[in-house]
C-alpha positions as semicolon CSV with decimal commas, in nm:
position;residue;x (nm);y (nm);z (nm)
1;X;0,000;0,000;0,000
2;X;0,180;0,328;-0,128
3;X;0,048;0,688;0,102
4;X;0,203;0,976;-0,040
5;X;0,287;1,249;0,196
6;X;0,264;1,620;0,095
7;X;0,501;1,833;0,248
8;X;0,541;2,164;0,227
9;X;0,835;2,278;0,368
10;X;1,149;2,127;0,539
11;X;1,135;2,102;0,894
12;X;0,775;1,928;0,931
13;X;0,792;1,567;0,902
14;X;0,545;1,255;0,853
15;X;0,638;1,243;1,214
16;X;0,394;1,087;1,486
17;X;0,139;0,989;1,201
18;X;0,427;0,850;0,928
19;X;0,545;0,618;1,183
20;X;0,154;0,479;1,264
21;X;0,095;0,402;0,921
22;X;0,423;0,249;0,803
23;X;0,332;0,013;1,108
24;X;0,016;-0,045;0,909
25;X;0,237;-0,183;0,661
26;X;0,200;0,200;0,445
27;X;0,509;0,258;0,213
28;X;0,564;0,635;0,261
29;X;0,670;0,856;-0,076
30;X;0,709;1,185;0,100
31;X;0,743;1,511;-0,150
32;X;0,846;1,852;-0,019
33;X;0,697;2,112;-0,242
34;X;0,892;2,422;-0,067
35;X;1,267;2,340;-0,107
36;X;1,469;2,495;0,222
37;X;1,650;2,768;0,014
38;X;1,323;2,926;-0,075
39;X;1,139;2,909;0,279
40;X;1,123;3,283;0,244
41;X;1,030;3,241;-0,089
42;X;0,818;3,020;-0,148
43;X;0,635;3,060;-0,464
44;X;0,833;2,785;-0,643
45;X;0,709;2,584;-0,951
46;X;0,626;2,202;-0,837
47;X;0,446;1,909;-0,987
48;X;0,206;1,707;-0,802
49;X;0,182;1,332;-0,825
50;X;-0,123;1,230;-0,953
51;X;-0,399;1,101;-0,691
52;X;-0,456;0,790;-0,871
53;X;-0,134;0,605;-0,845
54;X;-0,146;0,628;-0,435
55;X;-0,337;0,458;-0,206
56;X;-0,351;0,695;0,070
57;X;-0,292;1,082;0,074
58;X;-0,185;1,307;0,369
59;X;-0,108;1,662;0,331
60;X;0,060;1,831;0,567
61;X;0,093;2,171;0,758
62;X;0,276;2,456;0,625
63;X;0,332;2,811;0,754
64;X;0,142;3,001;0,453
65;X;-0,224;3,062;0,406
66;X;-0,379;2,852;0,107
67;X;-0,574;3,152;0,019
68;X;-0,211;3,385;0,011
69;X;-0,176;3,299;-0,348
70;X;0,093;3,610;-0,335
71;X;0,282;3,389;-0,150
72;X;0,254;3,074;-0,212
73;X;0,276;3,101;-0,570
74;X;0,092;2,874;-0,838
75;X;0,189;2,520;-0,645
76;X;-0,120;2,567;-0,410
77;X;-0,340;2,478;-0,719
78;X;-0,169;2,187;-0,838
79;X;-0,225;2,072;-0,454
80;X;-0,601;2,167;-0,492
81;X;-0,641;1,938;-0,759
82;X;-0,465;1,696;-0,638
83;X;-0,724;1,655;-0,355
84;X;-1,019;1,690;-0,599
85;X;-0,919;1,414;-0,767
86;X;-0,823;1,236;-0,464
87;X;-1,193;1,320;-0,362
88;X;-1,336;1,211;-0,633
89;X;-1,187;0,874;-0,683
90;X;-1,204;0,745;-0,355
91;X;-0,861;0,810;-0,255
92;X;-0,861;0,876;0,139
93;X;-0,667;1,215;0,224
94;X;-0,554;1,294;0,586
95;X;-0,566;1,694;0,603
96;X;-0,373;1,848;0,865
97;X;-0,414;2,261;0,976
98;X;-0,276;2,377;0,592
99;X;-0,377;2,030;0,476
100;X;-0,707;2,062;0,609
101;X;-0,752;2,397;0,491
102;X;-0,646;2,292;0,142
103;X;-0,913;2,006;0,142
104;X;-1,158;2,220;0,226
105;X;-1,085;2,449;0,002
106;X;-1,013;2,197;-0,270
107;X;-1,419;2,060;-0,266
108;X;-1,607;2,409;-0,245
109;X;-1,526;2,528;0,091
110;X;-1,314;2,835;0,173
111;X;-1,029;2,946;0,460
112;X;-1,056;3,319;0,682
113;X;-0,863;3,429;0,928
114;X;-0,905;3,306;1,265
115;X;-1,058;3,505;1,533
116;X;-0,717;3,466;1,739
117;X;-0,399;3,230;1,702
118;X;-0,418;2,902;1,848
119;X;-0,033;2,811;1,972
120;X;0,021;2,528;2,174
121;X;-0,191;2,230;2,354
122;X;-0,549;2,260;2,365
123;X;-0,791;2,054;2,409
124;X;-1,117;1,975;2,204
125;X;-1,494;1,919;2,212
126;X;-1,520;1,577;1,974
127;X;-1,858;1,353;1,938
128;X;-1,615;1,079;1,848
129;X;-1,411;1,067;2,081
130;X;-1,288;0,686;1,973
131;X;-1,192;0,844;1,579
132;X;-1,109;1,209;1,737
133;X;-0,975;1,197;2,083
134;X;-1,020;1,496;2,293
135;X;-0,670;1,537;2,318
136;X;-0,471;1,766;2,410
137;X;-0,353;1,827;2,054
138;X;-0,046;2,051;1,958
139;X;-0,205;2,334;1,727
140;X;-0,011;2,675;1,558
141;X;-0,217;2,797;1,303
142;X;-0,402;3,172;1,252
143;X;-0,667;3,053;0,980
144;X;-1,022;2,840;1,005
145;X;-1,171;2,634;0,768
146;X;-1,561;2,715;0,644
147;X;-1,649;2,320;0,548
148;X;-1,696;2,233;0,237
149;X;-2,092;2,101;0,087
150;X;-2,106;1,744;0,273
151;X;-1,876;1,800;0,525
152;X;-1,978;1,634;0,859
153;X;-1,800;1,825;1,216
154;X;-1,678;1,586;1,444
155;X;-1,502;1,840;1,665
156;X;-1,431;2,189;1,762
157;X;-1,331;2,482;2,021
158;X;-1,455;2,827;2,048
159;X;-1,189;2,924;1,783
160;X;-1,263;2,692;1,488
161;X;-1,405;2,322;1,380
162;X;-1,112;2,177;1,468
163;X;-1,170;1,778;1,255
164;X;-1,448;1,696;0,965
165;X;-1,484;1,408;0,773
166;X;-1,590;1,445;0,384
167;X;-1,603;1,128;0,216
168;X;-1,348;0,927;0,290
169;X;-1,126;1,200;0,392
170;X;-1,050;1,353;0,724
171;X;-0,949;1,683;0,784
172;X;-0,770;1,765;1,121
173;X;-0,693;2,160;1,241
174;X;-0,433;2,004;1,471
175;X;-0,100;1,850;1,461
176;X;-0,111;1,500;1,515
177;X;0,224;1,441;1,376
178;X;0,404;1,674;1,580
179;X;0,768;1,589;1,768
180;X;0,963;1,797;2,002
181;X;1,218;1,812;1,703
182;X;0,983;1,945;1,505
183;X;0,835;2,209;1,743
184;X;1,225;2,312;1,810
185;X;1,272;2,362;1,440
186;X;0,932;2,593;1,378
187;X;1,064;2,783;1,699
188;X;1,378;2,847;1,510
189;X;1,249;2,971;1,155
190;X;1,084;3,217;1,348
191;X;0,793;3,084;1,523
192;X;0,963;3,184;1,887
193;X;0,940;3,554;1,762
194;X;0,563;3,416;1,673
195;X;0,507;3,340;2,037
196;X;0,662;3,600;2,207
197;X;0,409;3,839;1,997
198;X;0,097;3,688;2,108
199;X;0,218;3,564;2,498
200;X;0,329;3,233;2,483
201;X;0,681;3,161;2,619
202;X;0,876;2,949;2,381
203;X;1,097;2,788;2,591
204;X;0,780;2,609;2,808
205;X;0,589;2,511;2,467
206;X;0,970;2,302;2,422
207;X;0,953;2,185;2,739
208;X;0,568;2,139;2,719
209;X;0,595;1,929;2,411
210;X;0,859;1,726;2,559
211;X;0,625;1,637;2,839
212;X;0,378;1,569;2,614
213;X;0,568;1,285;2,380
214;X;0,411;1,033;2,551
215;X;0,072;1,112;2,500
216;X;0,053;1,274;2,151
217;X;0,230;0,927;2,052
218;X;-0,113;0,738;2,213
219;X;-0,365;1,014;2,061
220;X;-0,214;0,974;1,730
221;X;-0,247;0,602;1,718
222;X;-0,594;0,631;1,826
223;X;-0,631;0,901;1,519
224;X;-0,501;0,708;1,277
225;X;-0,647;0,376;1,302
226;X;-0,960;0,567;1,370
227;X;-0,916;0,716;1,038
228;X;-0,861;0,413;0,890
229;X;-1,124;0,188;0,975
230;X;-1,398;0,427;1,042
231;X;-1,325;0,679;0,762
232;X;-1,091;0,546;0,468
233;X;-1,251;0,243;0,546
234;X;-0,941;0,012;0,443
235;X;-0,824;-0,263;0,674
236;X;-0,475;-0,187;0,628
């Protein structure tokens, strides 16, 4: 079973959820779409696989909004329709925060502006809590998703819908993959000036998220078979 993995930049990993599928018996392809010499920059020209030669899709988080197409460039619509197509043949994606967003926008939703930043470990309000623990979950984003036609909430906050399912795709506003390696390298491409602007002390999120390995390892699990069996619907 092949899972392509979307990423969009080069200090986020498959992480957490990578190393639940391989044990699935997944064989990860991972593809990084914003080289590390162009972080700054990142309106490069990439080509997307195409949906139908994977098995399984999951599209990571990335520090841009999906709906900055100054920024981003033209990639973010070879990603869109990627995930149509994905959608449309069946192909189970696993959206995460830009992922989701980029999902959502990909089958007739749309992305605005959060009304605050969420940085750090929150917990959520799920109705399945067996697919979407409650966490806490590890979450830096400054954007909300407006679901898509068919689009079914499973969870949420005050600040956003935090998972859907559409078809057999899930769409998470969280970071299940997350490691403390990764949080240390978004601190250091300048997410610790991030915090410091909006309150949170970047040295205890580190030391938070250390604390936390433990757990996020047994919430991701429970994500991903959850998505799996009860979503994808695949026995893998």
């Amino acid at each position: 079973m092949r899972a392509l993995i979307v990423r969009h930049e080069h200090v986020t990993e498959p992480g957490l959820v990578g190393d639940r599928l391989a044990e699935h018996g997944y064989r990860l392809t991972t593809v990084t779409v914003v080289p590390e010499p162009r972080h700054h920059a990142p309106d490069v020209p990439f080509d997307f696989p195409d949906a139908a030669d994977w098995d399984l899709i999951v599209s990571l988080g990335a520090p841009w909004s999906v709906y900055d197409h100054a920024a981003v460039g033209s990639w973010i619509d070879g990603e869109l329709a990627l995930l149509r197509k994905a959608h449309h043949l069946g192909v189970p994606v696993l959206g995460v925060c830009f992922g989701a967003q980029a999902l959502t926008t990909a089958l007739g939703g749309s992305v605005e502006a959060a009304p605050r930043p969420e940085i750090g470990w929150t917990e959520i309000e799920t109705d399945l809590p067996a697919l979407v623990p409650p966490g806490p979950w590890f979450q830096w984003h400054y954007d909300r998703c407006v679901l898509p036609p068919g689009a079914v909430e499973l969870a949420r906050n005050a600040v956003c819908t935090q998972a859907f399912r559409v078809g057999r795709s899930l769409g998470v506003q969280f970071h299940p993959e997350i490691t403390t390696a990764m949080v240390r390298g978004w601190l250091g491409l300048g997410g610790a000036e991030q915090c410091v602007r909006h309150g949170v002390d970047p040295h205890a999120l580190l030391a938070h998220s250390r604390a936390m390995e433990a757990d996020a390892r047994a919430n991701t699990r429970l994500l991903v078979d959850g998505f799996l069996e009860q979503v994808a619907n695949t026995t893998a």
